[in-house]
Structures are given as structure tokens and as C-alpha cells.
N, C-alpha and C positions, 0 to 999 in steps of 0.2 A: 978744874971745873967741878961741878956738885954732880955728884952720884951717886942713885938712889937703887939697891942691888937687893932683891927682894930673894928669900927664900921658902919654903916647906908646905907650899902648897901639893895638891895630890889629891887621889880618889879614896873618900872614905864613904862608910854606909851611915845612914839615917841615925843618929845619935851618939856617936861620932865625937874627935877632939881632933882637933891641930891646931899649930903655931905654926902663926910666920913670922918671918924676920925679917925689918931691911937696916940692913946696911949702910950707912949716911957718910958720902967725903966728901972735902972742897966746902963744908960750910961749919959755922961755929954752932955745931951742933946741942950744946949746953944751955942756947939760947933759943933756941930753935924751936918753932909752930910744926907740929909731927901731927900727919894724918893718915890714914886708911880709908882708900876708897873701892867700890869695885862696880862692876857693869859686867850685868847678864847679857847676852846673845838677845841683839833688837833692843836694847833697853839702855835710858843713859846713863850717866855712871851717877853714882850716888855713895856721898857719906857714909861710911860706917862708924866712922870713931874718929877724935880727936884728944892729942894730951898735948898741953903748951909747957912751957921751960917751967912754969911752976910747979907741973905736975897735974894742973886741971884736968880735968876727962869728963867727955862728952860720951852719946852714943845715939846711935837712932835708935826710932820707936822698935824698931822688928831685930836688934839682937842685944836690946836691953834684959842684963840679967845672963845672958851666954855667953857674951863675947866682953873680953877685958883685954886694955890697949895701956902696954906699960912700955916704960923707957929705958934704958942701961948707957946714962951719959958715960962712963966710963968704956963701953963700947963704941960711944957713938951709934947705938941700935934700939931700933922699936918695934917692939914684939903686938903681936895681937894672937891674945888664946881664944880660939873658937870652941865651945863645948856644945853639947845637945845639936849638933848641924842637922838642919832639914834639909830634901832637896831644893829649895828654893833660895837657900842660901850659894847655889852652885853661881861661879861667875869667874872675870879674872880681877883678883885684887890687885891691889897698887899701891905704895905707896907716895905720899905728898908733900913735898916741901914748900917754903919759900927764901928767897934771899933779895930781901930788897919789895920791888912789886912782884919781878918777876920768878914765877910757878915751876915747880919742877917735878917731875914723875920719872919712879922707875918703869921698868920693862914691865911689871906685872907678871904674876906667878898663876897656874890655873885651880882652883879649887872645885871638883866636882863632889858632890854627895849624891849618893845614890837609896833610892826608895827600898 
């Protein structure tokens, strides 16, 4: 079955770096639509970033230019580096698959940034 096993979130201060990592099994990862999402407390979950099999990358407006989403097919792993972190950036990330139509998410890692 596909599983999506997230790591390296944590409490960091106001400008700030981390990486996360997930971990992708059960799917042919090489080919694979890879995303990062995350949802604050009351808030819905929202896009952070996308890189597809070709390598494309997207990002939303609010961690354009901080946040970089790369991929390691030989791991099967999709990292996303968080740099300059504000507290608004705090939430729990996630990351997003698909196989077929149907969606797949990990457990979600917490990231808090602190003012």
C-alpha cells in the first residue's frame, strides 16, 4: 500500500531553517506528482509546493523565494527546505501523493516558529 512517512519538523525561532523529508513506498515514485501541503490551527490546508516526475516546481505566493521542494528518485524522498521561517509559517505539514485518482497523505510532521 502507499506510504507517505514524513520527517524534521520541530520548534525553531523566527528566521530560522529546516527540512523535511517524506518518505514515499507502494508507489512508482520516479513518476510520481510530489506535494507539500500544510494547515494551521482553524485554517484549511493549503499548497505549499509542488515538483512533478519532470522536476517542475511550483510554490505559493507566501514562501516564494524561502522554501525550495526537491526530490531524491533514488531515495524515493521529497525534501522541502524551509529558510527565513516566520511565525505564520507555524502549522502541521504534510506530505501528497497520487496513484491513479485516488489521494494519498502522510501522517503530518509539526512545524512551529516562534516570534
Amino acid at each position: 500500500q502507499v506510504q507517505l512517512v514524513e520527517s524534521g519538523g520541530g520548534l525553531v525561532q523566527a528566521g530560522g531553517s529546516l527540512r523535511l523529508s517524506c518518505a514515499a513506498s507502494g508507489i512508482n515514485f520516479r513518476s510520481a506528482f510530489m506535494a507539500w501541503y500544510r494547515q494551521a490551527p482553524g485554517k484549511q490546508r493549503d499548497r505549499v509546493a509542488f515538483i512533478t516526475s519532470a522536476g517542475t516546481t511550483s510554490y505559493a505566493d507566501s514562501v516564494k523565494g524561502r522554501f525550495t521542494i526537491s526530490r531524491d528518485n533514488a531515495k524515493s524522498t521529497v525534501y522541502l527546505q524551509m529558510n527565513n521561517l516566520k511565525p505564520e509559517d507555524t502549522a502541521v505539514y504534510s506530505c501528497y501523493t497520487n496513484k491513479g485518482s485516488a489521494p494519498y497523505w502522510g501522517q503530518g510532521t509539526q512545524v512551529t516558529v516562534s516570534s
